[in-house]
DOMAR-968384 format. One line per field, with one value per residue: residue number from 1; residue in three letters; x, y, z of N, C-alpha, C in turn. Coordinates in pm, 1 decimal. Each point is the difference from the previous one (the first is absolute). Layout:
BEGIN
num NUM|... .
residuo ala|... .
nxx X|... .
nyy Y|... .
nzz Z|... .
caxx X|... .
cayy Y|... .
cazz Z|... .
cxx X|... .
cyy Y|... .
czz Z|... .
//
This chain:
BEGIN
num 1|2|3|4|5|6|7|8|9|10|11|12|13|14|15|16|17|18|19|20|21|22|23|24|25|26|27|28|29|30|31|32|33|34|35|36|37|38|39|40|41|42|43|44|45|46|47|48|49|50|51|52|53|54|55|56|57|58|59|60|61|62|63|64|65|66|67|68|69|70|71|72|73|74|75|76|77|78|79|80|81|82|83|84|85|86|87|88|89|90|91|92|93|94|95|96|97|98|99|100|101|102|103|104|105|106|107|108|109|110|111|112|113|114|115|116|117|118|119|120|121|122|123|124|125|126|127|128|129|130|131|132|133|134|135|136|137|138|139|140|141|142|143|144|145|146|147|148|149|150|151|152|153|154|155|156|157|158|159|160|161|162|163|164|165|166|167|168|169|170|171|172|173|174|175|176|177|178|179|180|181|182|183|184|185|186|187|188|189|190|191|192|193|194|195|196|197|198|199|200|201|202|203|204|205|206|207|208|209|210|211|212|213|214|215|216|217|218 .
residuo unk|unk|unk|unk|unk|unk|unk|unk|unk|unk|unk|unk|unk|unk|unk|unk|unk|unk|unk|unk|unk|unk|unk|unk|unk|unk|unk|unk|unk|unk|unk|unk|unk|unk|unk|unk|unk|unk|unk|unk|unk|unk|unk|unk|unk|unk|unk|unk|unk|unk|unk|unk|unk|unk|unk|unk|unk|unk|unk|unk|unk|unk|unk|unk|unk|unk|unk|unk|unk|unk|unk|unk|unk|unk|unk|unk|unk|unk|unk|unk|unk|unk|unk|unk|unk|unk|unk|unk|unk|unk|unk|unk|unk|unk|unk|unk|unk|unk|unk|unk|unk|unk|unk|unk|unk|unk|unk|unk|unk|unk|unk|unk|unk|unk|unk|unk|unk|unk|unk|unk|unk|unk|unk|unk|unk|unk|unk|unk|unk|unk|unk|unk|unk|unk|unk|unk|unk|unk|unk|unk|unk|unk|unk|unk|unk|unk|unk|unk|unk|unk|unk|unk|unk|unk|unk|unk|unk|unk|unk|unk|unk|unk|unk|unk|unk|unk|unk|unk|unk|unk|unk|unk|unk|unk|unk|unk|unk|unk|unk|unk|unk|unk|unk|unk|unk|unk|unk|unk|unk|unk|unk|unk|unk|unk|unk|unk|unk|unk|unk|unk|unk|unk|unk|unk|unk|unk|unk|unk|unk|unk|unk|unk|unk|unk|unk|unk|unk|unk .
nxx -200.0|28.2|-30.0|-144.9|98.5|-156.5|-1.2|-73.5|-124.5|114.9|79.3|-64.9|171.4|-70.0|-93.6|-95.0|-51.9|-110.1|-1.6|-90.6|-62.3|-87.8|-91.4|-48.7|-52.7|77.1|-48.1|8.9|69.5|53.9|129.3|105.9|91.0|99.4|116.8|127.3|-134.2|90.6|-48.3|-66.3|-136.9|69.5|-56.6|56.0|81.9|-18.1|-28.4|75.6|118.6|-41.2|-25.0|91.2|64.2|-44.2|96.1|69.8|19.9|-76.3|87.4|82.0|-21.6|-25.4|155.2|-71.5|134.6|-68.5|94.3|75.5|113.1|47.4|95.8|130.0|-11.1|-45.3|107.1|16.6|-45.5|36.2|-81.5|19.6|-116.0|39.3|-91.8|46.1|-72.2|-74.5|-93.9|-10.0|-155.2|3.5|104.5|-78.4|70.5|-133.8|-61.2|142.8|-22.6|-97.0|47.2|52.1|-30.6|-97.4|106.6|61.7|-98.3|-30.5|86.3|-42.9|-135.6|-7.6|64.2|-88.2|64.5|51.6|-105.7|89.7|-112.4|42.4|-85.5|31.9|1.4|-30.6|180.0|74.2|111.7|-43.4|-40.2|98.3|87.3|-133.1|-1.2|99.3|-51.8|-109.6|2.6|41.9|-90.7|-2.0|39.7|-47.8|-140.2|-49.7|42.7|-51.7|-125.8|49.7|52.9|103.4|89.2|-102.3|-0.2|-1.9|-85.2|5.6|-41.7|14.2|-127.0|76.8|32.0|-48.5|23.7|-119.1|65.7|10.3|35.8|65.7|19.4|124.6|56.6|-68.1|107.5|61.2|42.0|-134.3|71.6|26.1|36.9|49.8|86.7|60.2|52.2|65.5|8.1|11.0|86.9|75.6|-2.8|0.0|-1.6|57.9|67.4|23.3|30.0|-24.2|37.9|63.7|-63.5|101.8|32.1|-13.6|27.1|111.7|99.0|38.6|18.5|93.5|80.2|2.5|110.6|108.5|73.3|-125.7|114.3|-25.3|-63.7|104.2|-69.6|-58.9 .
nyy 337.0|10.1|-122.0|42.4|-108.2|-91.9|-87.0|98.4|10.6|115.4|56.2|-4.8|19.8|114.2|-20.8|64.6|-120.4|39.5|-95.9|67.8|-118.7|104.9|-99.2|100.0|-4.5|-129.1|-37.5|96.1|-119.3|35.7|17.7|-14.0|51.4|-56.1|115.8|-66.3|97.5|60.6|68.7|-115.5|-50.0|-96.4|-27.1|135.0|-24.0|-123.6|13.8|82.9|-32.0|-40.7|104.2|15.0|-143.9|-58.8|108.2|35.5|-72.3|24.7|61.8|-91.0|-127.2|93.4|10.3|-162.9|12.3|-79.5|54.1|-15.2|70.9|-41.9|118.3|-42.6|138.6|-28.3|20.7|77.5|142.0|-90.0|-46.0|-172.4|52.2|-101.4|86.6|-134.3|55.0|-133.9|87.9|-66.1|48.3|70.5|65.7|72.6|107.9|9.6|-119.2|13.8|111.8|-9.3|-118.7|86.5|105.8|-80.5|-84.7|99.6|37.6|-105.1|13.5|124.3|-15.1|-54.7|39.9|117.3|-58.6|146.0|-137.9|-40.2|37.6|-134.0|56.0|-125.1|0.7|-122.7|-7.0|-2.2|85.4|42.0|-38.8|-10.7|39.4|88.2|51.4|21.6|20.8|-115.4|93.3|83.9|-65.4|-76.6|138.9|95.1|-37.4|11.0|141.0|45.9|-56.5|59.2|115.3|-33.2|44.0|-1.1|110.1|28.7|118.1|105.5|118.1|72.6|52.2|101.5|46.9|29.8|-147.1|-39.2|34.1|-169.8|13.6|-45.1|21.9|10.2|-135.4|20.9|-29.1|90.7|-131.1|9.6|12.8|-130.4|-11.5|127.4|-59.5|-88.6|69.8|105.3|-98.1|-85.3|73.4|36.6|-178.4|24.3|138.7|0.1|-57.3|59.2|137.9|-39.8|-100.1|33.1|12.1|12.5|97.7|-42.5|75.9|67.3|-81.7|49.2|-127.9|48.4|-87.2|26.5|10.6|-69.3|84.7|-42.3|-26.5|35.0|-107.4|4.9|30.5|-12.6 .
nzz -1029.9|112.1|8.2|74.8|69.1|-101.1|111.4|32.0|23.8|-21.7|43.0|121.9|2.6|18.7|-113.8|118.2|-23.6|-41.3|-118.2|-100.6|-3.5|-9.0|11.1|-92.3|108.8|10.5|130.0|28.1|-45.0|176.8|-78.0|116.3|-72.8|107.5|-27.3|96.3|49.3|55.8|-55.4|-3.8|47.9|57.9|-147.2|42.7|-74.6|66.5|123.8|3.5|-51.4|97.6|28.9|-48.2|24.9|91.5|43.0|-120.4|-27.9|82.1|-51.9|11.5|33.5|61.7|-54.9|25.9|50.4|-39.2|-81.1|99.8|29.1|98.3|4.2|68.6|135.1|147.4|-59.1|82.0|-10.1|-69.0|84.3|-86.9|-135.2|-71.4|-60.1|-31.0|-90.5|-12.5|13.9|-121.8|18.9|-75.7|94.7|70.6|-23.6|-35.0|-68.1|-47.6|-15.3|1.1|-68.1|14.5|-28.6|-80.0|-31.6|-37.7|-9.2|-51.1|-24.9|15.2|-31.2|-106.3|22.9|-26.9|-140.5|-59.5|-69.8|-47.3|-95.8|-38.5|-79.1|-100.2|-143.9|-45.1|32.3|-125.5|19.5|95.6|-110.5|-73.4|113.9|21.5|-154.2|70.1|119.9|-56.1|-86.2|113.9|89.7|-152.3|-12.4|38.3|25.9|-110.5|24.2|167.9|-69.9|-127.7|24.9|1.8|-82.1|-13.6|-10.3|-69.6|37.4|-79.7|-18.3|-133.5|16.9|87.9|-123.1|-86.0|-42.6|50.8|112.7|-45.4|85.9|5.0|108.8|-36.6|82.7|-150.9|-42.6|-47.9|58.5|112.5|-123.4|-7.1|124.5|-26.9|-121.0|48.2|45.6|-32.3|-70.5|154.2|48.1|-108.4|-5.4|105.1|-30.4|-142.5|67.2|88.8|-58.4|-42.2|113.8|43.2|-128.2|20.5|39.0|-156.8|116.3|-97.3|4.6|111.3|-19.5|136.4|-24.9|73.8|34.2|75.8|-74.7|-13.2|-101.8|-123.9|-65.8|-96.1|-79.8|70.3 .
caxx -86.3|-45.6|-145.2|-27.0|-55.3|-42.6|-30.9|-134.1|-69.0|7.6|111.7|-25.5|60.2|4.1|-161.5|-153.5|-64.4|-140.5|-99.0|-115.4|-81.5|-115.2|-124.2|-116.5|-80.7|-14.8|38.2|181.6|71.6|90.7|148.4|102.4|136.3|58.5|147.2|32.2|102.9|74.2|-50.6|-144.3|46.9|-29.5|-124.6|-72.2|57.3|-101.1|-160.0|-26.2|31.4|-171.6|-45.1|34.8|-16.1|-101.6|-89.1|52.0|-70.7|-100.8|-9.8|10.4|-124.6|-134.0|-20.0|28.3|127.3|65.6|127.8|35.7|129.8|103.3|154.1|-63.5|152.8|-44.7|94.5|-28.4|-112.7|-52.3|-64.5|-17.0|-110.2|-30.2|-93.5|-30.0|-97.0|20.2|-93.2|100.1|1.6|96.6|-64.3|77.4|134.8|-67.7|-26.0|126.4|2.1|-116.7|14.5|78.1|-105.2|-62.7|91.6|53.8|-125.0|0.5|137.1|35.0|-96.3|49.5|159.6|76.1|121.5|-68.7|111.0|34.9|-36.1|14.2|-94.9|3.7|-9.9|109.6|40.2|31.8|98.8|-69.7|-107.5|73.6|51.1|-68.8|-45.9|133.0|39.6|5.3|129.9|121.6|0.1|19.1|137.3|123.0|30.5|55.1|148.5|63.4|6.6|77.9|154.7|56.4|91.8|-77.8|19.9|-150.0|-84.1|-33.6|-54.3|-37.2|-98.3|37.8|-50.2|-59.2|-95.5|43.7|129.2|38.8|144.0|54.2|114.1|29.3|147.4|85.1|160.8|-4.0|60.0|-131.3|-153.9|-92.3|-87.7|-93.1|-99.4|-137.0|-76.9|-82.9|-68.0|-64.2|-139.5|-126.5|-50.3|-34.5|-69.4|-73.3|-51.6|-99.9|-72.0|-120.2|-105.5|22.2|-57.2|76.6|43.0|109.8|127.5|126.7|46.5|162.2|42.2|95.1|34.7|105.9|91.4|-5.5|-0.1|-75.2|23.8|-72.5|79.8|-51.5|-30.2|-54.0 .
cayy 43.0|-88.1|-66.8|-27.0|-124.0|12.6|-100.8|8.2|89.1|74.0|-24.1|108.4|-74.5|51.7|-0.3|-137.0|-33.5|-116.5|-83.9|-63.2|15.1|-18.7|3.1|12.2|51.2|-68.0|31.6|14.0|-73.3|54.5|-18.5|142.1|-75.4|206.8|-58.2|71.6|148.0|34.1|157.7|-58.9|-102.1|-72.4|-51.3|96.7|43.0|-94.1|-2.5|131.9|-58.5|-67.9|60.0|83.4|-53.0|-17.4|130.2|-29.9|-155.5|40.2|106.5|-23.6|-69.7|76.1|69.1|-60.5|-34.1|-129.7|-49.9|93.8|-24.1|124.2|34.4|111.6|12.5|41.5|81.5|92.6|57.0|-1.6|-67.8|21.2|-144.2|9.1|-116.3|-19.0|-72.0|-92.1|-30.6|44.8|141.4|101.4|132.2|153.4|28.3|68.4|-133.1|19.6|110.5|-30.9|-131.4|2.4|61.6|-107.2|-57.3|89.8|55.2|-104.8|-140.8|99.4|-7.4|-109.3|-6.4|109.8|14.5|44.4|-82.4|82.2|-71.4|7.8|-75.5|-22.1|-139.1|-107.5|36.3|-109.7|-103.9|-99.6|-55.0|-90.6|-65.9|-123.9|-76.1|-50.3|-31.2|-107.9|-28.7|24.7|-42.3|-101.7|14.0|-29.6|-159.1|-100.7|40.0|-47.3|-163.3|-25.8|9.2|-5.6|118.6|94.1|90.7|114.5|2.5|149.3|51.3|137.0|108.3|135.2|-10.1|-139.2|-96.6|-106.0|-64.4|-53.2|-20.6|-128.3|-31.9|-169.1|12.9|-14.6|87.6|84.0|-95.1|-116.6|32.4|-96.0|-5.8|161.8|-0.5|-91.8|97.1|85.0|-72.7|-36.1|149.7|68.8|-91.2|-27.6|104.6|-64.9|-47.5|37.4|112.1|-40.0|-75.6|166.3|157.9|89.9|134.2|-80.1|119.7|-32.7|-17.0|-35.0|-120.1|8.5|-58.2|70.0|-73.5|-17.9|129.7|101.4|1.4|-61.1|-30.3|74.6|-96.1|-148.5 .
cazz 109.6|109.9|20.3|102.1|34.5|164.0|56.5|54.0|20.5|129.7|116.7|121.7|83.0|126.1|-9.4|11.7|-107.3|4.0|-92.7|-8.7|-137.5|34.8|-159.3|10.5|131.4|113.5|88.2|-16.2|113.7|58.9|37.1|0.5|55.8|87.3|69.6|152.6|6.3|96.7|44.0|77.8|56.7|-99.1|-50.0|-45.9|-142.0|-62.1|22.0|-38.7|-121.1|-7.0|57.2|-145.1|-147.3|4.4|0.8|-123.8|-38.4|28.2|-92.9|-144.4|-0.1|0.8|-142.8|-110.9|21.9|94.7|-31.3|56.9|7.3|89.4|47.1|141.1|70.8|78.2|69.5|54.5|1.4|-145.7|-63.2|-120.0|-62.8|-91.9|-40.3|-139.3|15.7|-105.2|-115.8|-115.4|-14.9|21.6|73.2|-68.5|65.4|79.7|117.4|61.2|77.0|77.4|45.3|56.7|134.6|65.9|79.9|100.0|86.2|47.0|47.9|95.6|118.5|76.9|12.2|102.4|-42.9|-125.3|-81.7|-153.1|-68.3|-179.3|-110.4|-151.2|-105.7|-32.2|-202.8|-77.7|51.1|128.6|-40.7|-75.7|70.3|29.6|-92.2|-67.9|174.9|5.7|-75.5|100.1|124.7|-34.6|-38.7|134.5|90.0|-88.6|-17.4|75.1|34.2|-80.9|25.1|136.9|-33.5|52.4|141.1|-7.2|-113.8|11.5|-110.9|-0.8|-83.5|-26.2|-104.5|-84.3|-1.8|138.8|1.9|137.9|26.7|26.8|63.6|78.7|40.2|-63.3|-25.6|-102.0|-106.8|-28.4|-95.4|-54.5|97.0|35.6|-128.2|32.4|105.0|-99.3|-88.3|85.6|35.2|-123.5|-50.1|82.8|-36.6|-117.4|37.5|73.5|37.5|-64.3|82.5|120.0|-72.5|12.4|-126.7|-67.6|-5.9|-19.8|112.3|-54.1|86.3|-27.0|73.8|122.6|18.2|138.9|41.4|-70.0|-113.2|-87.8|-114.4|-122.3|-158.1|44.7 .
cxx -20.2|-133.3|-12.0|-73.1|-102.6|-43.1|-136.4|-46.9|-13.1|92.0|16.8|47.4|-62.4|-169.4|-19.4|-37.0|-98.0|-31.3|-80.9|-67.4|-115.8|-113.8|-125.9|-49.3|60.9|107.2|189.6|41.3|67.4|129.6|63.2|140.6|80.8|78.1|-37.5|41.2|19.6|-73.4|-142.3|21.8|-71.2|-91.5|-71.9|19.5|-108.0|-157.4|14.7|-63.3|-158.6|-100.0|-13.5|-98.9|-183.7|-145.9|37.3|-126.6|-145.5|-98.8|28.8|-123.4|-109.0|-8.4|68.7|92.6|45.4|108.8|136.8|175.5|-7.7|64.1|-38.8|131.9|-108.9|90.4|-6.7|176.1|-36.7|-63.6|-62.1|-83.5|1.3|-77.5|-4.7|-103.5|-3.3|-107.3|31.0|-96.5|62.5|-138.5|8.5|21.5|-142.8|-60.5|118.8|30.7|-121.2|35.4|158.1|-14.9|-81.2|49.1|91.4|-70.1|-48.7|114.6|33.1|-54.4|54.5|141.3|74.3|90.0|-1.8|130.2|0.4|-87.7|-8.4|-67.7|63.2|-46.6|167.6|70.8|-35.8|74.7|-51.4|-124.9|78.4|46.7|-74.3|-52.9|106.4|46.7|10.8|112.2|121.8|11.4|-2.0|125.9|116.3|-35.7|59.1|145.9|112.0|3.1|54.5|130.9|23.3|42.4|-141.2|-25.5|-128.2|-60.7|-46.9|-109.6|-57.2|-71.0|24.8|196.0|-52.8|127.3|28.6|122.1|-12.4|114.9|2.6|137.3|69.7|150.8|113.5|134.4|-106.6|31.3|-27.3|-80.9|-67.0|-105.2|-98.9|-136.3|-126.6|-91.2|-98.4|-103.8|-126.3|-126.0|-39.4|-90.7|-124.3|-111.4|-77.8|-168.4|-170.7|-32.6|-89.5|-113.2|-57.6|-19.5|91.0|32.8|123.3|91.3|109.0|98.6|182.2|70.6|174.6|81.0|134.3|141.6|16.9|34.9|-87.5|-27.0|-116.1|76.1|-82.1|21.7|-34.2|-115.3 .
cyy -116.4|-49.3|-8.9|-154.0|-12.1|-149.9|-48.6|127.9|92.7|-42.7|97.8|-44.5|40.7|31.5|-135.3|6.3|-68.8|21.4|-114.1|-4.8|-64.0|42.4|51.5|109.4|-95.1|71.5|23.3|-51.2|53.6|-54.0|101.7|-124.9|149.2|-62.8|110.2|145.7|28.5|106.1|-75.7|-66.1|-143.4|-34.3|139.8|34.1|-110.3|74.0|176.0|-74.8|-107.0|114.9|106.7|-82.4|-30.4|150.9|-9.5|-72.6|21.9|167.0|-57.6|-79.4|120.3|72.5|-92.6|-37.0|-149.8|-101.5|89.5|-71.6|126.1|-14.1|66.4|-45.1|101.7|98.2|103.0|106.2|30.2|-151.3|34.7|-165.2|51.9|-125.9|-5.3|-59.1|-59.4|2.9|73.8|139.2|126.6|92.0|131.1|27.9|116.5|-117.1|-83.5|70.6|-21.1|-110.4|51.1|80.3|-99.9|-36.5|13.2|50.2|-125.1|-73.8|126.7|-39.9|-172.3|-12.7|134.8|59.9|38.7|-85.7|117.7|-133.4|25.7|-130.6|25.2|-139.7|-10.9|90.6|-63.0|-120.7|-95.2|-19.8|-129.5|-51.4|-118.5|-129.4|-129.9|-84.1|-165.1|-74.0|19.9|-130.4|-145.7|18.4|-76.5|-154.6|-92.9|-11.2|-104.1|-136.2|-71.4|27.8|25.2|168.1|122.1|61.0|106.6|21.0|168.8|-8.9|147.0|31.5|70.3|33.5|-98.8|-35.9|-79.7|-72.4|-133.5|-48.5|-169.1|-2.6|-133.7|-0.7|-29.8|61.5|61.7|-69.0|-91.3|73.6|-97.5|-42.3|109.1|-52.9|-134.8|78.2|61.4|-93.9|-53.5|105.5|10.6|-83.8|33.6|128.6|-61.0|-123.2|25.8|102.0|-19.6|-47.6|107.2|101.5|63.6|119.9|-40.2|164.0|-75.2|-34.7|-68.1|-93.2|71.7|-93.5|23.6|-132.0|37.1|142.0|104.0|56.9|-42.5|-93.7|87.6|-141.4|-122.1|36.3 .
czz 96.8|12.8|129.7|-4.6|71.4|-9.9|47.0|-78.5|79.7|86.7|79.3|149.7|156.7|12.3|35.2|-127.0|-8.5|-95.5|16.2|-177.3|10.5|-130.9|74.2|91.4|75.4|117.2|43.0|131.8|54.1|28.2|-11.3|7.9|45.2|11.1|135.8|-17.2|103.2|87.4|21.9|105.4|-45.0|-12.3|-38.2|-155.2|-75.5|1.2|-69.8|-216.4|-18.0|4.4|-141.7|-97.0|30.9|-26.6|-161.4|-41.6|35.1|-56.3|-188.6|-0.1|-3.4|-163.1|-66.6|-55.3|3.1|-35.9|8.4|36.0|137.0|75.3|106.0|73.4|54.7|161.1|44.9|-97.4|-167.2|-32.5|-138.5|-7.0|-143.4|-113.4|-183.3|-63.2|-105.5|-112.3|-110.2|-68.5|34.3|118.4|-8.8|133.8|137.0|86.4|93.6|135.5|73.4|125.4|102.9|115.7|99.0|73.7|102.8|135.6|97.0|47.5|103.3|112.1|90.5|23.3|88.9|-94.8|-143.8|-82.0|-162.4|-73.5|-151.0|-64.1|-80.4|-30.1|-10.8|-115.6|-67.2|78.2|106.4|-88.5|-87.2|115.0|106.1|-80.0|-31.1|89.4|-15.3|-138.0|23.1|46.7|-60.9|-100.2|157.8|49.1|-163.9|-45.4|112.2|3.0|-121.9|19.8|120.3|36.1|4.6|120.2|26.7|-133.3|19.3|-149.9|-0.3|-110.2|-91.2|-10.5|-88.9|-86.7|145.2|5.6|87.9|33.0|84.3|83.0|3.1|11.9|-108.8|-56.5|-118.7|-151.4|-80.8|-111.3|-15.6|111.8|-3.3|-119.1|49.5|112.4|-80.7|-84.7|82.4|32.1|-110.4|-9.6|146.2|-24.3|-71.1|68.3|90.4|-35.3|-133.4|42.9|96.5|-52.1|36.4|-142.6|-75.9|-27.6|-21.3|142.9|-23.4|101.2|55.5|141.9|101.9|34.6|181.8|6.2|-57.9|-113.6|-86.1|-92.3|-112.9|-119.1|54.2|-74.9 .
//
């Protein structure tokens, strides 16, 4: 079965995107990042995309909301927001539905533009993956500044067990190089996700050659 790689959290080549992580009640800071749409003019795909998120955000804060992820693509004529929300109680699917009306009704009034809105909680998966995010990110800088022959760095969730993959420019020939690889990262896991509470889930080190290849029995 094919693994969907993912690199980030989410990969939304053609969504505005504004995150945020925010504690408590405190006040929700305003950022929009917009790419150029064609069908505005310019600066309108931005201030429309402010205009959403700030009407949003101002309804979640009133119900207590205040840790919050959202997606958004303010396009005409399917504008779309979508909001994840980060607090780890579960909701029911009737305060869901509430919170989406809200919103809608509001990002209407202020915007002119009936965006499609979607509330949820975090999966699993975008809950490990964030958990895991600073053990990626000292996989890949400790990797690159040890070998040379390193090229990237992927990893996957789903299916289980976590896959991380290790790219690098090596022949297919190089087992003994692939194996200090492999040994490096594990040592390097072992290492921190202990310090990093991280979830001790099963996980499978597999190392890639210049053509993509895996080595096997390393």
């Amino acid at each position: 079965m094919n693994r969907r790689l993912l690199t980030t959290f989410g990969t939304f080549i053609v969504l505005i995107i504004v995150f945020f992580w925010l504690f408590g009640n405190d006040e929700i800071n305003r950022h929009t990042a917009s790419n150029q749409l064609e069908e505005y003019a310019p600066g309108e795909a931005e201030r429309l995309g402010e205009l959403a998120f700030t009407a949003a955000s101002e309804v979640l804060n009133r119900e207590d909301f205040g840790r919050l992820m959202m997606l958004m693509d303010p396009r005409s004529p399917e504008p779309y927001l979508e909001i994840i929300l980060a607090d780890m109680d579960e909701i029911s699917t009737a305060k869901i539905h509430q919170l989406q009306q809200l919103v809608a009704e509001v990002v209407y009034v202020e915007t002119n533009k009936d965006f499609s809105i979607t509330i949820r909680t975090k999966s699993d998966e975008e809950r490990l993956d964030e958990e895991w995010q600073p053990i990626f990110s000292i996989i890949g800088n400790e990797t690159e500044k040890k070998f040379k022959t390193y090229r990237g760095f992927a990893h996957s969730f789903s299916p289980a067990p976590l896959e991380i993959i290790i790219k690098t420019h090596l022949s297919n020939s190089s087992q003994q190089q692939a194996k200090e690889i492999k040994a490096f990262v594990t040592a390097l896991i072992e290492e921190h996700r202990q310090a990093l509470s991280v979830e001790g889930i099963p996980y499978e080190i597999i190392i890639r050659d210049k053509d993509n290849q895996p080595f096997h029995d390393i």
